[in-house]
LOSEZA-61857 format. One record per residue: x, y, z of N, C-alpha, C, CB in turn; residue in one letter. Coordinates in pm, whole numbers, padded with zeros to 5 digits, always signed. Glycine has a CB too. Example, Ala and Ser with C-alpha at 12.3 -4.5 7.8 and 13.67 -1.06 7.14 Angstrom:
// LOSEZA-61857
+01319-00569+00780+01230-00450+00780+01320-00330+00780+01131-00447+00905A;+01285-00225+00708+01367-00106+00714+01290+00003+00787+01408-00060+00572S;
This chain:
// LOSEZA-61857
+00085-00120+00000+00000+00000+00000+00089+00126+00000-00096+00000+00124X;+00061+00226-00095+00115+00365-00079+00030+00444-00027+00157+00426-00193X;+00120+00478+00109+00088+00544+00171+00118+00710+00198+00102+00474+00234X;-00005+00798+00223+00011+00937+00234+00140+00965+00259-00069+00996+00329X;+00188+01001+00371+00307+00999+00418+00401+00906+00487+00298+01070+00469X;+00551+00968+00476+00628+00852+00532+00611+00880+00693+00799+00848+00475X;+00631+00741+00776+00674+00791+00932+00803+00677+00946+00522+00769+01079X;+00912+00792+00984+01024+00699+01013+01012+00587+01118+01131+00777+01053X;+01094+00525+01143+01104+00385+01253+01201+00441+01286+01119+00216+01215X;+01199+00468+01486+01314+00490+01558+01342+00422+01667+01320+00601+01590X;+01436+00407+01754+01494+00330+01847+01539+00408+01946+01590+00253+01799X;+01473+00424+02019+01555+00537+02139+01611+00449+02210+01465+00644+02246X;+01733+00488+02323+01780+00457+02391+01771+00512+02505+01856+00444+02354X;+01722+00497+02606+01651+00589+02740+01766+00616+02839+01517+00495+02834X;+01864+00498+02784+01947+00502+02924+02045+00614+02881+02033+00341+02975X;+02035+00685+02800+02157+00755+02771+02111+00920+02786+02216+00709+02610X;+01961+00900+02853+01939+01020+02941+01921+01037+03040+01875+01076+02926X;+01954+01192+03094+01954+01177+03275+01864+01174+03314+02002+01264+03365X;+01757+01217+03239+01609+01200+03295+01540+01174+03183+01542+01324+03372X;+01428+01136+03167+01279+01162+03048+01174+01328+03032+01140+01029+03117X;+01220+01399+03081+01165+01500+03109+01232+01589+02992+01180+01536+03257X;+01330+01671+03024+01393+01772+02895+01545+01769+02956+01312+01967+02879X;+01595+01649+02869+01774+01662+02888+01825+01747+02801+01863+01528+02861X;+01952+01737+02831+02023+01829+02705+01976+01829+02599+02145+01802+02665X;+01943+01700+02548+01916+01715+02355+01780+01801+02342+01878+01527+02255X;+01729+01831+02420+01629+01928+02417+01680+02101+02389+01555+01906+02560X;+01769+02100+02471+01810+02195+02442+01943+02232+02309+01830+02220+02562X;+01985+02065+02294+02073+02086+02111+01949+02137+02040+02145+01903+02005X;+01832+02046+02036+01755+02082+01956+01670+02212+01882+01711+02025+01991X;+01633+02287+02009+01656+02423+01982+01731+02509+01967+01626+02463+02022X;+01827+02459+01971+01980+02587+01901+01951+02565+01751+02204+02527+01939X;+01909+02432+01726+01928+02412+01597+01794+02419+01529+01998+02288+01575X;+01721+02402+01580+01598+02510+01495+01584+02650+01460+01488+02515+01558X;+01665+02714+01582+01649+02874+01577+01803+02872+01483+01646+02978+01769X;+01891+02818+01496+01990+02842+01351+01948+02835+01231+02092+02754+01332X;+01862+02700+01228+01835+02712+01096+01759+02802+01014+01798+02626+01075X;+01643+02857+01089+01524+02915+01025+01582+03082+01057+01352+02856+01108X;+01718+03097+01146+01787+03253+01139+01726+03358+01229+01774+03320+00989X;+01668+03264+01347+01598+03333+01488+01704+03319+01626+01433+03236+01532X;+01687+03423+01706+01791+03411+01823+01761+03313+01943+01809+03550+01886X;+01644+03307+01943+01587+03204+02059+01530+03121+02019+01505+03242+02153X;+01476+03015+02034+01377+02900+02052+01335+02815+02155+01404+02825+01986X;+01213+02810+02170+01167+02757+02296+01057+02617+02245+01082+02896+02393X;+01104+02506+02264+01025+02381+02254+00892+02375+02313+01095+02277+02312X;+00788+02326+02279+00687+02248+02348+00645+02116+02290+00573+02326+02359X;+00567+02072+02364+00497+01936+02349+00419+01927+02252+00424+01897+02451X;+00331+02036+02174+00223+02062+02079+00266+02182+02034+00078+02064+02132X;+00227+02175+01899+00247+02357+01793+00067+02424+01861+00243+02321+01498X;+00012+02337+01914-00173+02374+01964-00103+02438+02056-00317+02240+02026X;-00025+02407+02160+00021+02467+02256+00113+02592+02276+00060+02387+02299X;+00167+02579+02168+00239+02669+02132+00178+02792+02108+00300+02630+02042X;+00070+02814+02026-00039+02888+01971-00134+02927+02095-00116+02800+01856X;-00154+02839+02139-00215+02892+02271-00178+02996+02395-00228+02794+02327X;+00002+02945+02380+00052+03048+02483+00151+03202+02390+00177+02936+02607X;+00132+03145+02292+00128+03304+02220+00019+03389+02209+00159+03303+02086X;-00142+03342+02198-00240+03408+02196-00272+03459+02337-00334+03336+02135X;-00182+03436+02428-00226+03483+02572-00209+03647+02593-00128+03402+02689X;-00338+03726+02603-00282+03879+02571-00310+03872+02715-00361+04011+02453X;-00443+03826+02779-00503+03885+02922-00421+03776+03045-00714+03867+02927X;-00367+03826+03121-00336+03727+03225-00367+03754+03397-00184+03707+03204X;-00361+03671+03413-00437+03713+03590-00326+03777+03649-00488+03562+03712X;-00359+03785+03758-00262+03899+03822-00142+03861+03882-00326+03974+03928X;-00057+03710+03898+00011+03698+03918+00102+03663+03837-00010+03667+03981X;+00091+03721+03697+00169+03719+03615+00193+03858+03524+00133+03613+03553X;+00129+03940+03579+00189+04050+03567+00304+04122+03536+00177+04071+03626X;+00418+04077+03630+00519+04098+03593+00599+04020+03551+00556+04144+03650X;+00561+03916+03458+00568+03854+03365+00526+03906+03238+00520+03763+03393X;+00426+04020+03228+00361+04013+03142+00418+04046+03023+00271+04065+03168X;+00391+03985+02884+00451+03951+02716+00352+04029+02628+00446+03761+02660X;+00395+04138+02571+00293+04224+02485+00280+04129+02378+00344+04382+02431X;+00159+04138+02323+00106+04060+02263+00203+04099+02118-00056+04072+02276X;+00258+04005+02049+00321+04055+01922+00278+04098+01787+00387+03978+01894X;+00352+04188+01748+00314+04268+01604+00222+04111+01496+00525+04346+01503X;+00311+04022+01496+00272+03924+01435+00282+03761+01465+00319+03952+01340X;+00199+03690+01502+00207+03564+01499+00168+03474+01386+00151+03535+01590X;+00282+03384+01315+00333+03317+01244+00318+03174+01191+00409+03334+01282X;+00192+03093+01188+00155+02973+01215+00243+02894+01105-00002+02958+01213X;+00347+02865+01113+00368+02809+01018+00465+02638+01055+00434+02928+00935X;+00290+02562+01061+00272+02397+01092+00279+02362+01018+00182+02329+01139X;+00289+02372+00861+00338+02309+00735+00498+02364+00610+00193+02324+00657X;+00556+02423+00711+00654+02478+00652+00785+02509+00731+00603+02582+00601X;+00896+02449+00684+01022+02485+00787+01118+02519+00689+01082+02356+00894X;+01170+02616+00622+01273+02638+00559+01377+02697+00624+01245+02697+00466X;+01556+02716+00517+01615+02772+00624+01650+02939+00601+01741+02685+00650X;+01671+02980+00733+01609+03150+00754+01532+03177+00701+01671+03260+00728X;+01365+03138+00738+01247+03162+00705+01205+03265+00803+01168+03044+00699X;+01205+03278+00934+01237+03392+01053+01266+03505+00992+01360+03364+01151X;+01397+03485+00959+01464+03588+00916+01443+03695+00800+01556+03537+00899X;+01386+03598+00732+01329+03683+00565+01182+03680+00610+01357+03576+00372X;+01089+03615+00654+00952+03650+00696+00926+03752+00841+00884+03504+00717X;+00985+03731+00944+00953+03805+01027+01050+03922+01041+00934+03735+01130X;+00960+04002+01160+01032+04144+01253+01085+04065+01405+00875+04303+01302X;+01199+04124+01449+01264+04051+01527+01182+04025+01678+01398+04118+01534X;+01031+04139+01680+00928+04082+01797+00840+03977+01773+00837+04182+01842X;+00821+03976+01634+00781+03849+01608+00738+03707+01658+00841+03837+01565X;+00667+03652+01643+00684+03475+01713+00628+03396+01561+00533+03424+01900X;+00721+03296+01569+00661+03189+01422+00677+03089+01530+00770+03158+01235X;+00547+03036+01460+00538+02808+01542+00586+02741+01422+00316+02698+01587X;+00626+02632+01484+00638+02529+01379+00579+02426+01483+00802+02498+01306X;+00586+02330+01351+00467+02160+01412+00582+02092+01390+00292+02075+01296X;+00547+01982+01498+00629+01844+01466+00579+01706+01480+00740+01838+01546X;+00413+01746+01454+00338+01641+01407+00380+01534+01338+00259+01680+01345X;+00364+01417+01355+00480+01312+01245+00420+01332+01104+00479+01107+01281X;+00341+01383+01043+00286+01398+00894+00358+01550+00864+00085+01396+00880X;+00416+01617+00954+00453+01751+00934+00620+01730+00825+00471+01834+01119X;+00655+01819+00749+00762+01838+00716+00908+01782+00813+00744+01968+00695X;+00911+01799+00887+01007+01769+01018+00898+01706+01119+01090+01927+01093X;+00883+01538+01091+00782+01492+01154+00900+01464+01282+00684+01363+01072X;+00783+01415+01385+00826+01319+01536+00765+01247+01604+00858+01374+01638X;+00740+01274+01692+00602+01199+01805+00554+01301+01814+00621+01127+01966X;+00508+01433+01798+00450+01503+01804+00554+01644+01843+00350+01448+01877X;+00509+01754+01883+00568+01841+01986+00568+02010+01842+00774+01750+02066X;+00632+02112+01926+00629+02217+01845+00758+02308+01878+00495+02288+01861X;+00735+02507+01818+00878+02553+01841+00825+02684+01816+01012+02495+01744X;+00825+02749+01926+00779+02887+01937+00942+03020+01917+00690+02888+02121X;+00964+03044+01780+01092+03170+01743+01111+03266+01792+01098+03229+01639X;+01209+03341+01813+01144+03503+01826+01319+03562+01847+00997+03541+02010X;+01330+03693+01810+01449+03741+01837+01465+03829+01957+01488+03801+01732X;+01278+03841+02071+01284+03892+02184+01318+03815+02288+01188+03944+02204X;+01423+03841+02331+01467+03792+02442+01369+03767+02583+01567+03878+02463X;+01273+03856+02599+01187+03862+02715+01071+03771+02690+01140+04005+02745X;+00977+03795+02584+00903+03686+02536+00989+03594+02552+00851+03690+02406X;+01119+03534+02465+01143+03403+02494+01128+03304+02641+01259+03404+02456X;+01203+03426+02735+01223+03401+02901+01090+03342+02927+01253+03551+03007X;+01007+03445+02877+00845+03433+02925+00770+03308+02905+00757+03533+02851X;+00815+03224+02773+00752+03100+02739+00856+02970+02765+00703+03110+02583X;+00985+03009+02781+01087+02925+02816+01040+02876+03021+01261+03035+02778X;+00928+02994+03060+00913+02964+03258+00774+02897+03208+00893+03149+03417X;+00704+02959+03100+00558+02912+03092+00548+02798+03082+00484+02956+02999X;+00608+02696+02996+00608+02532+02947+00680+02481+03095+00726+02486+02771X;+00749+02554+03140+00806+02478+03226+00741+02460+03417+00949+02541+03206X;+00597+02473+03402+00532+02498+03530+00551+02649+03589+00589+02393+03630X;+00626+02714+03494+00612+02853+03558+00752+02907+03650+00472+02843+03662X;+00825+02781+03588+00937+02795+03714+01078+02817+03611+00949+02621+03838X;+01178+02913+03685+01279+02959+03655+01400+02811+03591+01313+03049+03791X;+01437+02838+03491+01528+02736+03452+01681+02739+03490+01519+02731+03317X;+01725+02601+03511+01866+02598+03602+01907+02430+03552+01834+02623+03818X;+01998+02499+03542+02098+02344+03542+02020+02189+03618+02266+02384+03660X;+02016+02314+03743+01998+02180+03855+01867+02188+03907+02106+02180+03994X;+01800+02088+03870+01645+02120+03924+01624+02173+04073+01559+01980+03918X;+01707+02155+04152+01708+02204+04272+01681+02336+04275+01815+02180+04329X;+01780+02368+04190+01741+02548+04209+01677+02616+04111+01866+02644+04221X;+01571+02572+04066+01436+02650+03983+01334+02675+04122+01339+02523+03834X;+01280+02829+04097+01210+02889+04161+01081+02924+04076+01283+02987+04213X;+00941+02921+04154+00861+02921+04069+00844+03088+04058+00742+02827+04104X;+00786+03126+03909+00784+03294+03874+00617+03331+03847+00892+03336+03705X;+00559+03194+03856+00412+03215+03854+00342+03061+03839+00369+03322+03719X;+00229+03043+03860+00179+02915+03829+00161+02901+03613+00002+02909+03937X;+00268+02845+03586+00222+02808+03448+00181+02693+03390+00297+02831+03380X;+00281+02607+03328+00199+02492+03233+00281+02398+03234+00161+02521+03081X;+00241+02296+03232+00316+02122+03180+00315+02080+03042+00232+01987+03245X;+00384+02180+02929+00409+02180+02774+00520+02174+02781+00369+02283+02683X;+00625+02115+02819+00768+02124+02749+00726+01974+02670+00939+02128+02876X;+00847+02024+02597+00927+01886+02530+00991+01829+02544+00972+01871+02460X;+00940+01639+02554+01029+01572+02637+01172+01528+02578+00958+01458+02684X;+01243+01445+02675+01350+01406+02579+01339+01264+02505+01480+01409+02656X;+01243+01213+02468+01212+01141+02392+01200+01211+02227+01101+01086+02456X;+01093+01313+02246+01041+01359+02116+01172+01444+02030+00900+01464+02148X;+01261+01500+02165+01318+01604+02098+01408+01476+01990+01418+01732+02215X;+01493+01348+02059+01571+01273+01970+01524+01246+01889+01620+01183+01996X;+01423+01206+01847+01345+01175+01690+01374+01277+01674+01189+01137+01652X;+01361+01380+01662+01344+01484+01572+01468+01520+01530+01274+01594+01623X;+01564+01523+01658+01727+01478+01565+01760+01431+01511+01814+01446+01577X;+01724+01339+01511+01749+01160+01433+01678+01234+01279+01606+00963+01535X;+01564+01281+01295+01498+01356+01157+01570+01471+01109+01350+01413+01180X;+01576+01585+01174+01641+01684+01123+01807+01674+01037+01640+01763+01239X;+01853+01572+01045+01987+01544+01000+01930+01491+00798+02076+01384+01136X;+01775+01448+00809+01802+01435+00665+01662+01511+00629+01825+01263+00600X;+01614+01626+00661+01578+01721+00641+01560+01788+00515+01629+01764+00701X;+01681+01868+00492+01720+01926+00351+01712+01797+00249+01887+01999+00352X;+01725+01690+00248+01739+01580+00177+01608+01588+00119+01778+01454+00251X;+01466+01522+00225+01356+01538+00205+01280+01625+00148+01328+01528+00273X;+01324+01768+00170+01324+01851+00076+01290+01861-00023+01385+01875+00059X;+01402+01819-00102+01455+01814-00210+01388+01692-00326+01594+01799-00169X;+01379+01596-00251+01291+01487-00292+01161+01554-00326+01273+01374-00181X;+01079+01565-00193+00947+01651-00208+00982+01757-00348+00912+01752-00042X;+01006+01826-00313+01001+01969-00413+01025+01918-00583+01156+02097-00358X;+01081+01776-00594+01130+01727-00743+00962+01645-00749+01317+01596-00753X;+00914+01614-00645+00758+01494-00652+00622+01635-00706+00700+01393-00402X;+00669+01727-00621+00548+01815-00682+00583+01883-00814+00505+01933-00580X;+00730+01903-00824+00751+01935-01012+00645+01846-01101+00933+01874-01080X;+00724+01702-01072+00607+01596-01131+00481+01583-01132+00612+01501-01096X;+00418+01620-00963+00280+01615-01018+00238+01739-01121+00182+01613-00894X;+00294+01884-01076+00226+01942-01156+00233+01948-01285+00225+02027-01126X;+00359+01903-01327+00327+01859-01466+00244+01775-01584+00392+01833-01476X;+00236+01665-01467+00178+01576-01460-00015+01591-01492+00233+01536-01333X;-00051+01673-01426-00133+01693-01334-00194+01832-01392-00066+01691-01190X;-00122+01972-01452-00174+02060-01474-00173+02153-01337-00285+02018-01532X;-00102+02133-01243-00130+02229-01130-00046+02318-01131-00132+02180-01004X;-00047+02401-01030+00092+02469-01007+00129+02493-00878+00102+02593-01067X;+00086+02357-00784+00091+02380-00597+00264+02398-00552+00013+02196-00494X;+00230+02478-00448+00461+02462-00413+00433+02412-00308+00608+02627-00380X;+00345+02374-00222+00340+02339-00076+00424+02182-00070+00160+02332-00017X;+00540+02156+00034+00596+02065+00015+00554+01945+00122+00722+02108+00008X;+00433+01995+00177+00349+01895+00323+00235+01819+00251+00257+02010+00474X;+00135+01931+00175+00014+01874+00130+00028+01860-00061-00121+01987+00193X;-00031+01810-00149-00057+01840-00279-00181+01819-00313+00017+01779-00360X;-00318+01912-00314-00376+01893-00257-00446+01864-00484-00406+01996-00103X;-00567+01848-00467-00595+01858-00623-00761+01817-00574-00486+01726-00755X;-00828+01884-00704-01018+01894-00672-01003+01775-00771-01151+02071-00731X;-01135+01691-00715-01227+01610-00805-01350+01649-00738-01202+01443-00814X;-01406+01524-00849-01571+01548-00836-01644+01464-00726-01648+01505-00979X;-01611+01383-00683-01624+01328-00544-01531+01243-00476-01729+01262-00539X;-01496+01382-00383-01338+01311-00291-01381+01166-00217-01273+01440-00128X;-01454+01113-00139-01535+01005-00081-01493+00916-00170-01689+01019-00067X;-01545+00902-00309-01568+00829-00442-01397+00835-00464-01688+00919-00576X;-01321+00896-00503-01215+00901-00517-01100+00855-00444-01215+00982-00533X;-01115+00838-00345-01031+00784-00211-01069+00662-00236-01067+00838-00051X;-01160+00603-00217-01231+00437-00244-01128+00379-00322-01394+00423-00341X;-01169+00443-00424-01126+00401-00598-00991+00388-00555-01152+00533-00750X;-00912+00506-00541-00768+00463-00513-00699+00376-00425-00715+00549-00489X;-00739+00384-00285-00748+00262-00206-00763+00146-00294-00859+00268-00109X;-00872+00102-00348-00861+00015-00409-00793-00066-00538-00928+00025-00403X;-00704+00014-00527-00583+00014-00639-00444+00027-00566-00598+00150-00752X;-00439+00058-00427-00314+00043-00297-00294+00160-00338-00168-00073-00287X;-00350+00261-00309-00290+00416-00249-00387+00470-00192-00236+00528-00351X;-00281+00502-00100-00421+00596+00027-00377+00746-00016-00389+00570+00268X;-00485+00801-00001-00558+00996-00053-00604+01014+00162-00824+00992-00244X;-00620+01151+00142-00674+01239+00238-00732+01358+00200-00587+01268+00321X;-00832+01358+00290-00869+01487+00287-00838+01623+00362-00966+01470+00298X;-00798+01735+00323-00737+01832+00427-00800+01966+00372-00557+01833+00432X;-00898+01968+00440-00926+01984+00511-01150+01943+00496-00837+02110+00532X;-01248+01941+00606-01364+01955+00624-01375+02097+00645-01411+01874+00717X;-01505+02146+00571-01500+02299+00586-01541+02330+00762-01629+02377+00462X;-01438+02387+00796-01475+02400+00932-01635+02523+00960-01315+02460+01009X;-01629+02584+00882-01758+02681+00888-01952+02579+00923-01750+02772+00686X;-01888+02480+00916-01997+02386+00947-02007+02235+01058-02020+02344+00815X;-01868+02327+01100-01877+02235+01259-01976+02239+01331-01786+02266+01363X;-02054+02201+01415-02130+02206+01528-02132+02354+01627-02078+02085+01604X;-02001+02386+01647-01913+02469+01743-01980+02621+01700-01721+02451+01709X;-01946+02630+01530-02019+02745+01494-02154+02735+01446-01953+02808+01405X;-02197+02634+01399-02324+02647+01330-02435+02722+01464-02376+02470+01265X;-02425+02670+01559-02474+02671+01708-02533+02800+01728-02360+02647+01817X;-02377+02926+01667-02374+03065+01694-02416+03119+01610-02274+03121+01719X;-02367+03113+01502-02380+03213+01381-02412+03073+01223-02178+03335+01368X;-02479+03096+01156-02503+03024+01024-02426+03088+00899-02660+03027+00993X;-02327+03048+00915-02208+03120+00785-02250+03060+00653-02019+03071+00807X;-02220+03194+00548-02222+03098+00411-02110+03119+00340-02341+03123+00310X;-02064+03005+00367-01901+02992+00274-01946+02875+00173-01727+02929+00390X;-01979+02936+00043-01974+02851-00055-01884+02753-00108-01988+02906-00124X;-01760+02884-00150-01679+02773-00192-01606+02668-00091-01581+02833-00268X;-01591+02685+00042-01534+02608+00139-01641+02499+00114-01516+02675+00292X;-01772+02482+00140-01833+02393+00127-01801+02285+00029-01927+02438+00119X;-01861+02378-00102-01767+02273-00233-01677+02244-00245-01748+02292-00340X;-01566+02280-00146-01452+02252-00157-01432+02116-00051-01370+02381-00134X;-01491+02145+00025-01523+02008+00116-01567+01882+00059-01630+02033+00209X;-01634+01855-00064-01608+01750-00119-01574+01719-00244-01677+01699-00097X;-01434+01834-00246-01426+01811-00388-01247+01826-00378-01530+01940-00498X;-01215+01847-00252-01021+01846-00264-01013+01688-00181-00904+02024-00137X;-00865+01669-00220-00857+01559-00226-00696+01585-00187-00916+01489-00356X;-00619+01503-00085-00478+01545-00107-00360+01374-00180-00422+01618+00088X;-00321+01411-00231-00276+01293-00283-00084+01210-00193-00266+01353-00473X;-00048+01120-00215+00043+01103-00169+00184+01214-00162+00048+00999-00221X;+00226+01240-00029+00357+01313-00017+00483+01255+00046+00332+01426+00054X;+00519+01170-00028+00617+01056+00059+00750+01055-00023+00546+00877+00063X;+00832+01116+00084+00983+01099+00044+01023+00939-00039+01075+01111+00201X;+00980+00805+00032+00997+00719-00025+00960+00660-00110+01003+00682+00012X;+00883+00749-00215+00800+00675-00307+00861+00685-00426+00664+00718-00318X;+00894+00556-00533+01006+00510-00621+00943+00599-00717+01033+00341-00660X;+01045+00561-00830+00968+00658-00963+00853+00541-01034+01118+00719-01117X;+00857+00477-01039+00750+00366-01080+00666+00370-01016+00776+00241-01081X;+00628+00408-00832+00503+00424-00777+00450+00570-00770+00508+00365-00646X;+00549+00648-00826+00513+00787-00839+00414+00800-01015+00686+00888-00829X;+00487+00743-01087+00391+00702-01221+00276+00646-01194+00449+00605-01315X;+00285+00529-01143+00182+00456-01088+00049+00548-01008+00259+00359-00988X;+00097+00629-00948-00011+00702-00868-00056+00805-00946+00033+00756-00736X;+00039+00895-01064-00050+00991-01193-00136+00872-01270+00078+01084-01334X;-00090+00797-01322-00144+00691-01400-00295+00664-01345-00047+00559-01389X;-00344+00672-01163-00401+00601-01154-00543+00735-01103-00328+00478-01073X;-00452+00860-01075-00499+00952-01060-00636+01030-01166-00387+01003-01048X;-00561+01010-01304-00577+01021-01398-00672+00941-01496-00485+01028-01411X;-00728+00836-01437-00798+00740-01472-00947+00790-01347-00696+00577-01456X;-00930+00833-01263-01008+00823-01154-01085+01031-01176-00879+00765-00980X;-01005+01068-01260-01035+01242-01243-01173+01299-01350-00865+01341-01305X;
């Protein structure tokens, strides 16, 4: 079966950390995110949801006050995209960009995320927040708490996958970016996104079947959210084309490992089904 995306197979070794919580490689790991993407800080969490969450924090109760992080010129969602010095050429140095490390993400893992920024004080601010609120130190002994915050860091499990990943990175890349040349040639498109490739038919449901049943799995990305439960409740939106677009995109395979014969194989079969 060809499948959507690849997920690597890893092997951790537990004993070669001092704890499971956030060892050093937690902290290699963010030097080397904020190098690459050309930001001065980086601060890990457990979720890019989480991440997003404690950047959207403008109002805070009163014992965080003097803590308090002006809300920034711009926040940066960018869960399907990691290039290098993307920071740097996209943002202002108050800035915050997320990244995902969802295992379907560009730089997949077990999950977890990476909040940028070239402010030093914000950073402090979300570097005590993930960490229960408490001052960071070598030695757990001597962290002091600076307010009640949160249990979002990143452990040292997730951060080593993601090392173990980030070393062939640019590789994947490169692969990707030569698979969507092909489809769009292929294909008539002109998508650059190197996470999703997404393409309309006439019934995505019907279309997924069909291919499945030929060994390739399709997704859909997205359901028009304007017709969740959550909002319909409040307000009755009319987003047309999101609707039609809800059963009519379709995302097709994005897998570093897929040969040139199953990459034919999947226009070939695309193309029969459109």
């Amino acid at each position: 079966m060809i499948q959507l995306f690849n997920i690597n197979t890893h092997i951790i070794d537990t004993s070669k950390f001092s704890h499971l919580l956030h060892d050093n490689n937690v902290i290699e790991f963010e030097k080397k995110i904020a190098n690459y993407v050309g930001a001065k800080y980086a601060c890990s969490v457990n979720s890019a949801t989480n991440a997003i969450f404690l950047s959207l924090l403008e109002k805070k109760p009163n014992y965080m006050t003097r803590m308090e992080v002006k809300l920034p010129s711009m926040i940066v969602d960018s869960a399907q995209k990691i290039e290098p010095n993307q920071f740097k050429q996209e943002c202002n140095p108050e800035d915050l960009m997320i990244f995902s490390f969802y295992p379907t993400k560009p730089l997949g893992g077990s999950d977890g995320g990476m909040i940028v920024t070239d402010d030093y004080e914000k950073y402090k601010w979300f570097k005590e927040a993930v960490l229960n609120g408490m001052t960071f130190a070598d030695n757990n002994w001597e962290r002091t708490i600076s307010f009640p915050g949160y249990k979002m860091y990143m452990n040292s499990i997730q951060a080593q996958i993601l090392l173990n990943n980030f070393k062939y990175l640019n590789k994947k890349m490169r692969v990707l970016k030569s698979l969507v040349n092909t489809y769009n040639k292929e294909l008539g498109y002109e998508n650059s996104s190197k996470h999703l490739y997404r393409i309309e038919v006439l019934d995505n449901q019907k279309f997924i079947e069909n291919m499945k049943r030929v060994g390739i799995v399709c997704g859909i990305h997205y359901p028009a959210l304007h017709l969740n439960p959550i909002y319909t409740k409040c307000n009755k939106l009319d987003c047309p084309k999101s609707k039609k677009l809800q059963d009519r995109t379709v995302s097709l395979p994005m897998n570093e490992k897929l040969s040139f014969l199953e990459v034919e194989y999947i226009v070939d079969k695309v193309k029969e089904n459109i």
